[in-house]
N, C-alpha and C positions, 0 to 999 in steps of 0.2 A: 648338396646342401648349399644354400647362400650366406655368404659372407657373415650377415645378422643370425643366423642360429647357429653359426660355428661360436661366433662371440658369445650369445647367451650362454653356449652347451660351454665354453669354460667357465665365464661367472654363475653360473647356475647349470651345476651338474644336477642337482636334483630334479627328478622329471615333474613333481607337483610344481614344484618353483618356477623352473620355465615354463608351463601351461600358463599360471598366472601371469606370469608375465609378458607373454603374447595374447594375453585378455585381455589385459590390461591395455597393451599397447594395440591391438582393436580398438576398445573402446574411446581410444585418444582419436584415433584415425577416422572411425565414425563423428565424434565429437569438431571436428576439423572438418568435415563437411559441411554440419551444419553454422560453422561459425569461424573466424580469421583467426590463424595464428596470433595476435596480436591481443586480441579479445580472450581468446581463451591463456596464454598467459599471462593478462592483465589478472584474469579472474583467478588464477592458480598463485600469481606474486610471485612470479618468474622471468627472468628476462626474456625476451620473444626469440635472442637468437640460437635458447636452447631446442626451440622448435621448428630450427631452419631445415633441418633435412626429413621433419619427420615425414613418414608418407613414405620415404624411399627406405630399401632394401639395408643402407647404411647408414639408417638413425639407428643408436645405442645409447638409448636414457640414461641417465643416473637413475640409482632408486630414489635418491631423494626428491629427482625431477616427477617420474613416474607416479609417486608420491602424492604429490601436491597436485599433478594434472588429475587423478583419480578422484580428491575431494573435492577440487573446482567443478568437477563434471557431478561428482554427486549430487553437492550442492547445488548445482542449478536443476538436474532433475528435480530434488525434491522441491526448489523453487516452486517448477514449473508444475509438477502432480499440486502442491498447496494452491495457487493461482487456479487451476482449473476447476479445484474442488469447491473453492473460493468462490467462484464463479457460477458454478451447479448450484450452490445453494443458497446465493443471491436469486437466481433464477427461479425456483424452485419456490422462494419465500413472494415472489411477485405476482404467484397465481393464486 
């Protein structure tokens, strides 16, 4: 085991808990591809150098950090699904 799931497996012995929680922290990891650590915790109201390591094997969130990046990334999802639908049926009214 690495470093990072020995730390979850103590603050989070429950196995549903840590799933989420390596969801979660996926999600952030995809999310950080498509956009700059800076950006996305601008968008979360976080400082940026809570997501200096993240990426690597020894980022260990806070929940509260975890938190906040999950409704930043929601949020712009549904942004971005409204915007497109937005879009569709601007489109859609033009024919």
């Amino acid at each position: 085991l690495g470093r990072r799931c020995l730390t979850r497996l103590i603050y989070y012995p429950n196995t549903a808990a840590m799933i989420a929680v390596e969801s979660s922290v996926a999600r952030v990891e995809a999310a950080l591809k498509k956009m700059s650590r800076r950006a996305l915790a601008r968008a979360a109201n976080i400082v940026p150098a809570n997501l200096r390591e993240a990426g690597t094997p020894d980022w260990n969130p806070t929940r509260r950090t975890l938190r906040a990046l999950e409704e930043a990334i929601e949020a712009g999802v549904a942004g971005e699904k409204a915007h497109r639908e937005s879009v569709a049926r601007n489109s859609r009214s033009r024919r």
